[in-house]
C-alpha positions in Angstrom: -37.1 41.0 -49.0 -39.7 40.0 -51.6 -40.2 41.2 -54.6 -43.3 42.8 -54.2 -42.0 45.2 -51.3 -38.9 45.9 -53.9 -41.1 46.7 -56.3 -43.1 49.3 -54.1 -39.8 51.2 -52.1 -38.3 52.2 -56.0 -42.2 53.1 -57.4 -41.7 55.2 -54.2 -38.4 56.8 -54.5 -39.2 57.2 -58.4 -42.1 59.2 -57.5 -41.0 61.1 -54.7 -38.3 62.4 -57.2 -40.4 63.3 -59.9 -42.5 65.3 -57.1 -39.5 67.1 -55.7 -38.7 67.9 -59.7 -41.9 69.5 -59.8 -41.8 71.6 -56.8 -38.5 72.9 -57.6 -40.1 74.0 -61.4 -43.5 75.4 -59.9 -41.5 77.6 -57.6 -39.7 81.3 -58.5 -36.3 81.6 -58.6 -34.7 82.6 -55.6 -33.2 86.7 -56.3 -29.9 87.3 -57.0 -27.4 87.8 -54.3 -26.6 91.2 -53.4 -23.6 92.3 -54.7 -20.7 93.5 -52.4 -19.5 97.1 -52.1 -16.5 98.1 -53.6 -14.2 99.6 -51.2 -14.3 103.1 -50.5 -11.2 104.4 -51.4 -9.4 103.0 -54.7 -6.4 100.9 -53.9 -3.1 102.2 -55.2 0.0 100.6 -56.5 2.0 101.2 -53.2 -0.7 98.7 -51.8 -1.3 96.1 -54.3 2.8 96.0 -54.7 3.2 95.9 -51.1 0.7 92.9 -51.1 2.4 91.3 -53.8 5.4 91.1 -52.3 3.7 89.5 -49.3 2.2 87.0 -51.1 5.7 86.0 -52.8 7.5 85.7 -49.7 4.7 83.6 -48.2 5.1 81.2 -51.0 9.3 81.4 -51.6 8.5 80.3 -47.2 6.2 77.5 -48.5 8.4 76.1 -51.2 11.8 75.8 -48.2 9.5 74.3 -46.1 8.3 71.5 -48.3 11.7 71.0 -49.6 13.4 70.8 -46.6 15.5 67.4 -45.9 
């Protein structure tokens, strides 16, 4: 390729990135996502021990399996 048509394709990119830069400033900012809902009812201990205890098992299961010869 001469350089010529080098010279051309990165004016090219060079500009078409400074344009794109200039969009993205010229246009608002896109709104905040909309939060989500808390659940309706609180959770209690019974359920976040409960859970807990899940997620322990789970990884005492994980840990055997990895270490298992």
């Amino acid at each position: 390729m001469d350089r010529k048509k080098k010279m051309a394709a990165a004016l090219a990119a060079v500009r078409t990135y400074i344009q794109t830069e200039e969009e993205a400033l010229l246009t608002p900012p896109a709104p905040p996502p909309a939060v989500a809902a808390q659940p309706a009812v609180p959770q209690g201990l019974w359920g976040a021990s409960g859970r807990q205890s899940m997620m322990q098992t789970r990884n005492l299961m994980q840990l055997k399996a990895f270490h298992r010869r």
